[in-house]
N, C-alpha and C positions, 0 to 999 in steps of 0.2 A: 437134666436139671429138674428138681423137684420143686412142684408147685406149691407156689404162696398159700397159705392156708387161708381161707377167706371167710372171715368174721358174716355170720348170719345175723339174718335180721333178730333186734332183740339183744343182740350179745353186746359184749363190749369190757376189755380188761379180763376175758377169761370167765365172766362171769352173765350167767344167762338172765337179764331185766325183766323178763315179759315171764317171770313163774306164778304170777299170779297167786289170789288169796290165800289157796293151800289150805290145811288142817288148820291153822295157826298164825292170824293175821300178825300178832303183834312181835313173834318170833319170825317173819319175811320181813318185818319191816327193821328189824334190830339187825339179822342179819344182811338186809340190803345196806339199812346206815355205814356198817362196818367194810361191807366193802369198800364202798363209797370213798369213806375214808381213806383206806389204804390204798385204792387205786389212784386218789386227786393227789393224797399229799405229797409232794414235791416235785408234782409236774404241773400244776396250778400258779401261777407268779403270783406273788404278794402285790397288790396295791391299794396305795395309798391315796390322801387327800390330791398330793402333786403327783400322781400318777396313771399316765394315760391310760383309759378303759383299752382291754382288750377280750374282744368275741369275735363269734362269727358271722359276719355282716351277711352272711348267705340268709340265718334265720333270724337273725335280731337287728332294730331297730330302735336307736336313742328316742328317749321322750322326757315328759317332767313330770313329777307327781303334782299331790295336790297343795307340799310345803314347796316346789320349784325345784326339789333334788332330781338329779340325771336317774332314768331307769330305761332297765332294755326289755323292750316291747315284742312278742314275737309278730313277724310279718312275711311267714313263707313256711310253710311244714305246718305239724303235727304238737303239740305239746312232749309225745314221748320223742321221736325221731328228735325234736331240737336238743332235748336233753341227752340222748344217746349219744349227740354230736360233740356234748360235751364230756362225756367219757369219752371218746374215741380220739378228741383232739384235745385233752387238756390242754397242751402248748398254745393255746391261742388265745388264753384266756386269763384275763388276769383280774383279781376279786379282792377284796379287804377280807377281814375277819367274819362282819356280818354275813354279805352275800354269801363267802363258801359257807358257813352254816346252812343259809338257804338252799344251797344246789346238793348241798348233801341229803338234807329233808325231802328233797325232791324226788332223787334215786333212790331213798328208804319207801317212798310212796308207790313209782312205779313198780318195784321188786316186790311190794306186798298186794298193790293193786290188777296188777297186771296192764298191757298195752290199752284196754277197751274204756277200760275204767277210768283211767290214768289220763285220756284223752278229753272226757269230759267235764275236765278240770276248767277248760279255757279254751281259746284258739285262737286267732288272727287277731291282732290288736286288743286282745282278752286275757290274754296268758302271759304275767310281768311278772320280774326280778325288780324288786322293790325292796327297797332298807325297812318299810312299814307296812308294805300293802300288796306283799310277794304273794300270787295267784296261787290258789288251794293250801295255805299254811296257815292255821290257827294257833292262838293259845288258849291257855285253859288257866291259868293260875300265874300270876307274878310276883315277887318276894324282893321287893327293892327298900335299898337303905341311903341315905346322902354320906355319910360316914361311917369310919368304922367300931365308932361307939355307940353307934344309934341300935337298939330295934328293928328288925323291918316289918314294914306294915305288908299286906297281903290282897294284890287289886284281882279281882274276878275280871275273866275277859268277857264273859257275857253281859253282866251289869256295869263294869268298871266300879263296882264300888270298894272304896279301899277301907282295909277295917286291921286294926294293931295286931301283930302275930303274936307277938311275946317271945319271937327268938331274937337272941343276942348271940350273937359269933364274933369275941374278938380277942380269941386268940387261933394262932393255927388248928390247933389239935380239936376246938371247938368246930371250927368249921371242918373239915376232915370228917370229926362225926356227925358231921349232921350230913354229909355230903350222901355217906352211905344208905342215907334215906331216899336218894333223889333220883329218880326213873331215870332209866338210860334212855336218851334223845333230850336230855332236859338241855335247858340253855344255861352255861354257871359266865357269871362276868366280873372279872377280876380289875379291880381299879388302883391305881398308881395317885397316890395323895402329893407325893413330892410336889414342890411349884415348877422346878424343872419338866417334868411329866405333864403339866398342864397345857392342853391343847395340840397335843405331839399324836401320830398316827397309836401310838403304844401306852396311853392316859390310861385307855381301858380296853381289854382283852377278852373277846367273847368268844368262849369254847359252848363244844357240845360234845356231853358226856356218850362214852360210847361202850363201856364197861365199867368194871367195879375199880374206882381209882384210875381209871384210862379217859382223857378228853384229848380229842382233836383241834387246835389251835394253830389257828394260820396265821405268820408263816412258819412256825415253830413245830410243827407235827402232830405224832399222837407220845403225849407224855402223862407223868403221875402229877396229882396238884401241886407236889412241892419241887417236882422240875418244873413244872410250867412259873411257880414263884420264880424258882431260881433264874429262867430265863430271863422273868420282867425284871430282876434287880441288877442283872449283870449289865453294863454299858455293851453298849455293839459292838467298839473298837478295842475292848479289854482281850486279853491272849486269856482264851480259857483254858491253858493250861497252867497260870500264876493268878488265878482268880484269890482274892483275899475273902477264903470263906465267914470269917468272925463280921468280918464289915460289910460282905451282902446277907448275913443272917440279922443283923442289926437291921440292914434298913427294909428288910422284909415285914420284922417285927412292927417297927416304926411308920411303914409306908402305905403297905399290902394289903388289901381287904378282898372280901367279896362283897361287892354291890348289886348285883342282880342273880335271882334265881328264877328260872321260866318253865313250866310244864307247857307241855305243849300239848294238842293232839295230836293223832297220828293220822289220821285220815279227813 
């Protein structure tokens, strides 16, 4: 009988986490992102507002921030090891849109940082999964709009000062091109104006871009901006195969914006 092949420390999904700096930080950390991606997506459960958190109670442990939102704390390992647990066991895990964002930021970080580096991020009761105040994840630039006729103004993460961009994106094709300006790792967040959409798990949809025209959206995958439209306009319970293209291209048009654009850093 031939034996189990058995995942070494570091690995996980085929893919060795612990390569460290390298020649080329920002090219380990686009190519860790991308793993990331394609390993979590669709063995990651989607959840939502009504939807029970699931992890691994082995490393993680519920708390509250500093608004009284639920966040998981670690309390037993490593920063990288808890993470590697989460490539190893995606099944056990279930995240909304933000967080997997986060958990993917995270394995971009170990695969450009390496195990040593990686670890000094945090530890025991230091190292959180946070909607706002996720352990080692900065931004650098925020591009947010209320609508989709507005401007968006442009807030600095160091000073938070917000000062008018003088872009306007409001039509598709608009945003598209300015899309292809926006670093890969960046955060794009797509918002739903219908009144129906208002206050629903799918109001707003925060991808992270991961190539040219390619973002990762949970639960939705890795798609182009205008499938990822397509998803948000299609109903859930509609047969996609008698989809009425003239009337989700309407309410795309009508509905669809992008609301948030986010640089981040990478380390």
């Amino acid at each position: 009988m031939p034996k189990k092949k058995k995942t070494g420390v570091g690995q996980a999904g085929g893919v060795d986490w612990m390569a460290g700096l390298g020649p080329d930080y920002d090219k380990a950390y686009e190519r860790g992102l991308r793993k990331a991606a394609e390993h979590l997506t669709d063995t990651v459960a989607f959840g939502g507002t009504d939807t029970p958190r699931g992890y691994n109670k082995t490393y993680w442990k519920t708390g509250k921030d500093r608004d009284g939102d639920e966040i998981l704390i670690l309390h037993f390992g490593t920063p990288s090891a808890a993470v590697l647990d989460i490539l190893n066991s995606p099944k056990k895990w279930t995240l909304d849109c933000i967080e997997f964002i986060q958990v993917l930021r995270w394995c971009a970080q170990y695969h450009a940082l390496g195990q040593e580096a990686f670890n000094k991020l945090g530890g025991i009761n230091s190292f959180k999964l946070s909607y706002h105040e996720t352990t080692g994840l900065r931004g650098r630039q925020l591009y947010l709009r209320s609508r989709k006729r507005d401007a968006f103004d442009c807030v600095d993460a160091l000073t938070n000062r917000k000062t008018p961009s003088g872009v306007i994106l409001s039509t598709t094709a608009q945003e598209d091109e300015f899309l292809e300006s926006v670093p890969i790792g960046s955060r794009v967040m797509w918002s739903d104006s219908h009144p129906d959409a208002a206050d629903t798990d799918f109001e707003n949809e925060n991808t992270l871009k991961i190539g040219p025209d390619e973002y990762v959206a949970h639960p939705f995958g890795i798609l182009s901006a205008q499938e990822l439209r397509e998803e948000m306009a299609t109903p859930e319970d509609e047969d996609e195969d008698h989809v009425d293209e003239a009337k989700r291209d309407a309410y795309i048009r009508r509905n669809l914006f992008i609301k948030e654009i986010e640089w981040y850093a990478r380390s």
